[in-house]
LUMZA-702581 format. One line per 3 residues: number of its first residue (from 0); for each residue x, y, z of C-alpha. Coordinates in steps of 0.1 Angstrom, whole numbers. Layout:
! LUMZA-702581
NUM> X,Y,Z ~ ...
***
This chain:
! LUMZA-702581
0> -8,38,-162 ~ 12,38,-129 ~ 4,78,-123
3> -31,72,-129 ~ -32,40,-99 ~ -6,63,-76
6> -32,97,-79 ~ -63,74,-74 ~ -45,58,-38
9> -27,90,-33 ~ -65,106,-38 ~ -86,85,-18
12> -57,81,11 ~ -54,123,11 ~ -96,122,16
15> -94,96,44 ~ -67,121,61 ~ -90,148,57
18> -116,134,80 ~ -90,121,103 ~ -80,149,107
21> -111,169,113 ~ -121,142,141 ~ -92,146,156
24> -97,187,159 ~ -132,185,169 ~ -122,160,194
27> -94,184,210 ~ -120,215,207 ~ -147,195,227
30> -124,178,253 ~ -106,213,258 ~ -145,228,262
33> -157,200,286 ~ -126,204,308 ~ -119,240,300
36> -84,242,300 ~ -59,268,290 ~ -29,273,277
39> -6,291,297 ~ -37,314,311 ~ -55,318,273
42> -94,319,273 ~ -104,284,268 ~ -128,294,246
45> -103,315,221 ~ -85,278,222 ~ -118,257,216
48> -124,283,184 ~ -89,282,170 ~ -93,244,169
51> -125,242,150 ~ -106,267,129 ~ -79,245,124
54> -103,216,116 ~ -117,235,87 ~ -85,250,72
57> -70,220,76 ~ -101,200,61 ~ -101,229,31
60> -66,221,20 ~ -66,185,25 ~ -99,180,8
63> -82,206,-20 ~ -52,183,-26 ~ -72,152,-26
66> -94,170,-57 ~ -62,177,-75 ~ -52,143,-72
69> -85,129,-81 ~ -85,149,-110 ~ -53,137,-125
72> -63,99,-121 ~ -95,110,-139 ~ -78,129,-169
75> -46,108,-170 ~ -24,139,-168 ~ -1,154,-146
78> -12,185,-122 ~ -6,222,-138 ~ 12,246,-127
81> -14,253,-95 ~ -22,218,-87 ~ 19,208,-83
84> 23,242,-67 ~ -4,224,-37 ~ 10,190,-41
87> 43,202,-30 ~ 30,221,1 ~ 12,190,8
90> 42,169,6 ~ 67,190,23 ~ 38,195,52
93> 33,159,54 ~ 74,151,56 ~ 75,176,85
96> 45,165,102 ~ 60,129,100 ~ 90,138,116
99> 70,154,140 ~ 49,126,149 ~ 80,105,151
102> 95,124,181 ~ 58,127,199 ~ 38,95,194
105> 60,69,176 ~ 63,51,140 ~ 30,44,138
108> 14,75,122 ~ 47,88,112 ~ 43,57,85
111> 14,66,76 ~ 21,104,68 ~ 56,87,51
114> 38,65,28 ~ 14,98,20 ~ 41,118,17
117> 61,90,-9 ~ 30,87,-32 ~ 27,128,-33
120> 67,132,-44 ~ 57,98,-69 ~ 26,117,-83
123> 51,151,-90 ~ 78,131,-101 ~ 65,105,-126
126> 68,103,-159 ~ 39,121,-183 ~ 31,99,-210
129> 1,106,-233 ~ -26,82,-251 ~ 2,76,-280
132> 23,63,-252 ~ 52,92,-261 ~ 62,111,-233
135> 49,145,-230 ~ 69,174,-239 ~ 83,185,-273
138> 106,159,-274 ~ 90,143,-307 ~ 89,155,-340
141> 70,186,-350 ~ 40,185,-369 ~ 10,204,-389
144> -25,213,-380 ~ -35,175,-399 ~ -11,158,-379
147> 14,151,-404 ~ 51,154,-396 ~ 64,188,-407
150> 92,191,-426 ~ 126,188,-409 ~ 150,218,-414
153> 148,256,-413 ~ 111,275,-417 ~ 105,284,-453
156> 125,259,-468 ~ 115,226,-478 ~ 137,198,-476
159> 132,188,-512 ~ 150,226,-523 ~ 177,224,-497
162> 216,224,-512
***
């Protein structure tokens, strides 16, 4: 119950980011084209174009993450092997970028990107428990095709001929 809440927040806070984060880029492309500025002699036009670049990768793999997590609030699973590959560039990206913002603009988005990056490593970490309410894994007992518990001991022998 408490993955499915975390990746519907952790979801919907990752597509909010995503258009932040778009504004923001556009915003820097078109104040960078009204006051064409460079950096450090660049064409201010090669800067303007990497930044709406920016805004769509950026956009792409935000949007990407927030699908993964949406996904696993909608089938009550953890990610596969993919999705927790993505989560964990997300969440290593957004620890960085946190200590980043930090040091250049103060606590405010820095908590923000923290809280992010918490509900990401909560999402990876917690527990995988199925309908039944067992954890997932093979930690239960083994069964048949029917669903009934298979016999407990070596394969061929049944426990009823053991010594």
């Amino acid at each position: 119950m408490a993955r499915t809440v975390v990746a519907w927040v952790t979801g919907l806070l990752l597509l909010a980011e995503t258009l932040g984060v778009i504004l923001l880029c556009l915003t820097l492309g078109t104040v960078v084209d009204n006051q064409t500025m460079s950096l450090a002699g660049t064409d201010p036009g090669l800067v303007v174009d990497a930044t709406y670049v920016l805004a769509v990768v950026a956009g792409l793999f935000l949007a990407l993450c927030a699908t993964v997590a949406l996904l696993c609030a909608l089938r009550r699973r953890a990610p596969g092997r993919t999705g927790r590959v993505l989560l964990i560039v997300a969440a290593v990206l957004h620890g960085v970028l946190a200590a980043l913002t930090f040091a250049l603009t103060g606590p405010a988005v820095s908590v923000f990107l923290l809280v992010v990056l918490g509900l990401l490593v909560w999402l990876l970490l917690a527990e995988n428990r199925a309908a039944g309410g067992q954890t997932g894994g093979d930690s239960g007992p083994a069964s048949d095709a029917d669903g009934d518990p298979a016999p407990a001991g070596p394969p061929g022998i049944s426990p009823s001929t053991a010594p």
